[in-house]
C-alpha positions in Angstrom: 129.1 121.6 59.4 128.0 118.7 61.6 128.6 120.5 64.8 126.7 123.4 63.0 123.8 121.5 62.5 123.6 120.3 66.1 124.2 123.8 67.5 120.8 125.1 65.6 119.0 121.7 66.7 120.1 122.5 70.5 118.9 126.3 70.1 115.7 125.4 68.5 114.9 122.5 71.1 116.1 125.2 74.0 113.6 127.4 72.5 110.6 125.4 72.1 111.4 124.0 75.4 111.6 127.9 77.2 108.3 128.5 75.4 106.8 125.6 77.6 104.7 123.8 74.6 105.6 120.8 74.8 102.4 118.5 76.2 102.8 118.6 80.3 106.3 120.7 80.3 104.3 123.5 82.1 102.9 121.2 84.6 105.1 120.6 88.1 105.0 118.4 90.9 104.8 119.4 94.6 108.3 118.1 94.8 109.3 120.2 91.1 110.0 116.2 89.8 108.9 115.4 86.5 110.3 112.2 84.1 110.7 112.6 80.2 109.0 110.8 77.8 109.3 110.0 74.4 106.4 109.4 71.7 106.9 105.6 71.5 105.0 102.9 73.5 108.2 101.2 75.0 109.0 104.7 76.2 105.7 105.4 77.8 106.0 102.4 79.4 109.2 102.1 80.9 108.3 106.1 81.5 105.5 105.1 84.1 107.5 102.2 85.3 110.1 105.6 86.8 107.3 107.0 88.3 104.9 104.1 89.8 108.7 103.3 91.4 109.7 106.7 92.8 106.5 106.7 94.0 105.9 102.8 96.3 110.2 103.7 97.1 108.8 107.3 99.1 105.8 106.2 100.7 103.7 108.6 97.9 105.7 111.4 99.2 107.0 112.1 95.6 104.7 111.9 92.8 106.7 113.2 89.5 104.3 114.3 86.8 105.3 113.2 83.2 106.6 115.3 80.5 105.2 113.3 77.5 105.8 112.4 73.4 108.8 114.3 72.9 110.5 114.0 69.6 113.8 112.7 70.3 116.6 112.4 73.0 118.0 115.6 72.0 114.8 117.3 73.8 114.7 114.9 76.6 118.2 116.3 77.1 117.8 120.1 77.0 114.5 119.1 79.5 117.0 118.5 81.8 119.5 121.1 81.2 117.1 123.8 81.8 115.9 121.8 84.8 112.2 121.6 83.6 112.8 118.0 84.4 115.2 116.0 86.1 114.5 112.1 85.2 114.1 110.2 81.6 112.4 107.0 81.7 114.6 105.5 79.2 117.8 106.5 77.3 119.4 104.2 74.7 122.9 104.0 73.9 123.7 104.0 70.7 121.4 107.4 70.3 123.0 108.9 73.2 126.3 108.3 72.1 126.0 109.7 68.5 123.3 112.5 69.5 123.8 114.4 72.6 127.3 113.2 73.2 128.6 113.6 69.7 130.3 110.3 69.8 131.2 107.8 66.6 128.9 104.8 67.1 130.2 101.4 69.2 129.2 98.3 68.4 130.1 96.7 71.7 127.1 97.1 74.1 129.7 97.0 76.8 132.0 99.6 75.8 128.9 102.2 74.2 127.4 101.7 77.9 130.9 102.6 79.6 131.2 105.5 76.9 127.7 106.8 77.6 127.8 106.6 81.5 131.4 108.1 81.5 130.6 111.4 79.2 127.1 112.2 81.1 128.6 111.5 84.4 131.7 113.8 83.6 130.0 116.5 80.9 127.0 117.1 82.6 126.6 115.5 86.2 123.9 113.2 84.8 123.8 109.3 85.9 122.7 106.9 82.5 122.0 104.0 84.4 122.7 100.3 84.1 120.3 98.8 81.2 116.8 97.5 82.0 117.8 94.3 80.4 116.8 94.9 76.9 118.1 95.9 73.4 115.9 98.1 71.3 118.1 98.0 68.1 117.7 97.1 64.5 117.5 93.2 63.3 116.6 91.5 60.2 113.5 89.3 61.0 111.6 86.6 59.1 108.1 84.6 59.3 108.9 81.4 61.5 107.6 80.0 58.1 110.4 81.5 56.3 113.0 80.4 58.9 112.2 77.0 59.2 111.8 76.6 55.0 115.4 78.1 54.4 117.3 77.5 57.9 117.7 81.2 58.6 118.8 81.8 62.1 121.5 84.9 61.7 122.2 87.7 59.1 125.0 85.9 57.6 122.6 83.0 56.5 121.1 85.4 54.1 123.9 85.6 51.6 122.4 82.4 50.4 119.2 84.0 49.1 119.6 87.3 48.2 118.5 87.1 44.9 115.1 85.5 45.8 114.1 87.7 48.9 112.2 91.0 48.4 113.0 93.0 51.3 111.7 96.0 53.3 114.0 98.2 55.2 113.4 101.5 57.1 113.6 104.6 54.9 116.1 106.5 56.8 117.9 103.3 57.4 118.7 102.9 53.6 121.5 105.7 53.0 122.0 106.4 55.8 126.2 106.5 57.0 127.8 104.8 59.3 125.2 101.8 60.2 122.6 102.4 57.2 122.9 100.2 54.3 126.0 101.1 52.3 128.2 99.9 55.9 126.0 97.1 55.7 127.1 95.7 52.4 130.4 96.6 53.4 130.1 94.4 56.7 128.5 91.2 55.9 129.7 91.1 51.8 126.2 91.2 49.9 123.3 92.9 49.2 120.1 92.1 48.0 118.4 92.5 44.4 115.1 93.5 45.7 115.5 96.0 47.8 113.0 98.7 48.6 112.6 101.8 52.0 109.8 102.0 53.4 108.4 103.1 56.9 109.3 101.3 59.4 105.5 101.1 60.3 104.9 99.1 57.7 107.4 96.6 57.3 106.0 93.8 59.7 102.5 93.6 58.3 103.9 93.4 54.5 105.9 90.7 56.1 103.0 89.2 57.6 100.8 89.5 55.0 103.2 87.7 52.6 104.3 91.1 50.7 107.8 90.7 52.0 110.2 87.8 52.5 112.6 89.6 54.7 112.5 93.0 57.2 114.7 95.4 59.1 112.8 96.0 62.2 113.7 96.9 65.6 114.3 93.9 68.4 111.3 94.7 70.6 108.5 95.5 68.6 105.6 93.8 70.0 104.2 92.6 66.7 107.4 90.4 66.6 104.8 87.8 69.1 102.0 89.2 67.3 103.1 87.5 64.1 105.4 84.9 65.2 108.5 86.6 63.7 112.4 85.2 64.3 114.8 87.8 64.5 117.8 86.9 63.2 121.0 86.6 65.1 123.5 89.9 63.8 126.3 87.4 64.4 129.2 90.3 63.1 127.5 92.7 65.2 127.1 95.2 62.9 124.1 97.4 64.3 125.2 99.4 67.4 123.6 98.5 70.4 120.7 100.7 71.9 120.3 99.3 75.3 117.9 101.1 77.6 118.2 102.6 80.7 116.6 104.8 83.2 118.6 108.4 83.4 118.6 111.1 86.3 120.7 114.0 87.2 122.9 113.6 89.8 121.8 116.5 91.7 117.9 115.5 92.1 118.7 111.9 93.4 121.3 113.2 95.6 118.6 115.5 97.0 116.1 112.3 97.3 117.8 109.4 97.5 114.4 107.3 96.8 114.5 108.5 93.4 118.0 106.4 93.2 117.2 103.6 94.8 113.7 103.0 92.9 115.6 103.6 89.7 118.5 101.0 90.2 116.1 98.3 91.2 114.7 98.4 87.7 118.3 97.7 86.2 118.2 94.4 85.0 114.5 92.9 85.0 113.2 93.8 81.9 114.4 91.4 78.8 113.8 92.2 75.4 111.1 89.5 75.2 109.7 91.3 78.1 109.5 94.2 76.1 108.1 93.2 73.5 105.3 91.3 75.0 104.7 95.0 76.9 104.9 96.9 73.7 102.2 93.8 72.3 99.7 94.5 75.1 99.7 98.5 74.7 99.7 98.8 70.6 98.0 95.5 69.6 95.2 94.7 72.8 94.9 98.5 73.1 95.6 99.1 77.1 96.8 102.1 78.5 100.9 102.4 78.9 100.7 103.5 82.3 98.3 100.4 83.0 100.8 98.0 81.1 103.4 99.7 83.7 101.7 99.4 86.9 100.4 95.6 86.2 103.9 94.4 85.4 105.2 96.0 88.9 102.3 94.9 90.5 103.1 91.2 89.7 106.8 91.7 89.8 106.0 93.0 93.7 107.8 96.1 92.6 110.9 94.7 92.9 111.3 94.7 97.0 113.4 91.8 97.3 115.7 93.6 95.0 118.6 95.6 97.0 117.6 94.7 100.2 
């Protein structure tokens, strides 16, 4: 049945993807370059990060265009497979692994990223790159008022109060197997009276405003800053790791070797505090993701005296 249900989402991607709807899938480059992108901020971002690099690395001889707000990685994927583009700006892990690749999840970061880079280098002549540094997965998170009142610094610290926190948790989170809440009980031993889903949208300003004592959120929102939140350590390491990377096929960065070269100078120089603050500038001061991008290059020198 599962492998059923992932056969009709393939063919109803490939389809919607041949039918060139999607925004900017008709759209080309001179070179026939384009980069993925998801709907999220963080994936816009680190999106025009691929391309403001590919570009400075050739001189402006290659100038991808971007394919963006896709729905999920599944479609990023099947972008590439039918060749209608040949880079993502950012791949995670832990979605790779139990999407595309069909994988049970891993919760060390090490081995998921040896898993990931293994299958798509072997199954489909793709490179997932080393991570950009950060770790876009779920974590509880409190107020800094909250953490400093009850000396909360991991997950495990919670088993103390779990009768006086109401807590908000992502709705497809809550029931969900293998990570989702049930495992979660399982995991750290407890579980918490007042409990209720919600979307994830939500979660940090009912937190902020006082509604909530306690949130599931993911690691590099940028209104984790905005609202002086403390993300709690998951010191059992239950939530699989999502670390990010950049992602190409082997066949267009052997053909350009620019494309290679601006991508693995990325690897490594964006934390998840980076992240978030990026995230923070875009969704909360309201500037353009391709603008958060190109200033954040600009003053990192676009990495030069990387690789050199």
């Amino acid at each position: 049945m599962r492998q059923m249900k992932k056969l009709l989402a393939l063919l109803v991607s490939l389809t919607v993807l041949s039918g060139c709807s999607l925004p900017g899938l008709s759209s080309s480059s001179s070179d026939g370059i384009a980069i993925t992108s998801m709907t999220t901020t963080e994936s816009q971002i680190v999106s025009h990060m691929s391309r403001l690099m590919i570009e400075h690395y050739s001189d402006g001889e290659i100038e991808p265009t971007m394919i963006n707000n896709l729905g999920s990685s599944t479609i990023q994927h099947n972008a590439l497979l039918s060749g209608d583009a040949q880079v993502s700006g950012v791949r995670y892990t832990g979605t790779e692994l139990t999407g595309v690749l069909d994988k049970d999840p891993e919760s060390d970061p090490d081995i998921a990223l040896e898993q990931t880079q293994k299958a798509f280098d072997e199954e489909f002549d793709m490179k997932f790159y080393d991570s950009y540094g950060f770790d876009n997965t779920y974590a509880f998170m409190v107020t800094s008022e909250t953490a400093e009142e009850y000396d909360l610094e991991t997950t495990s610290d919670l088993a103390a109060y779990t009768d006086e926190f109401a807590v908000g948790v992502d709705t497809s989170w809550f029931n969900r197997p293998g990570d989702g809440y049930p495992a979660f009980q399982e995991a750290y031993g407890f579980e918490f009276d007042n409990i209720r889903a919600m979307q994830i949208s939500l979660v940090y300003e009912a937190l902020n405003t006082g509604s909530l004592d306690l949130a599931l959120g993911y690691t590099t929102d940028g209104r984790i800053p905005a609202y002086d939140l403390v993300v709690l350590e998951d010191d059992l390491q239950f939530f699989p790791p999502y670390d990010a990377s950049p992602f190409a096929t082997h066949e267009i960065i052997a053909e350009y070797p620019e494309i290679d070269d601006a991508l693995s100078r990325l690897v490594g120089t964006v934390s998840t505090e980076t992240m978030q603050n990026l995230n923070y500038r875009s969704d909360e001061e309201g500037i353009e993701p391709a603008l958060v991008a190109e200033e954040f290059l600009e003053e990192h020198n676009y990495f030069e005296e990387e690789g050199e």
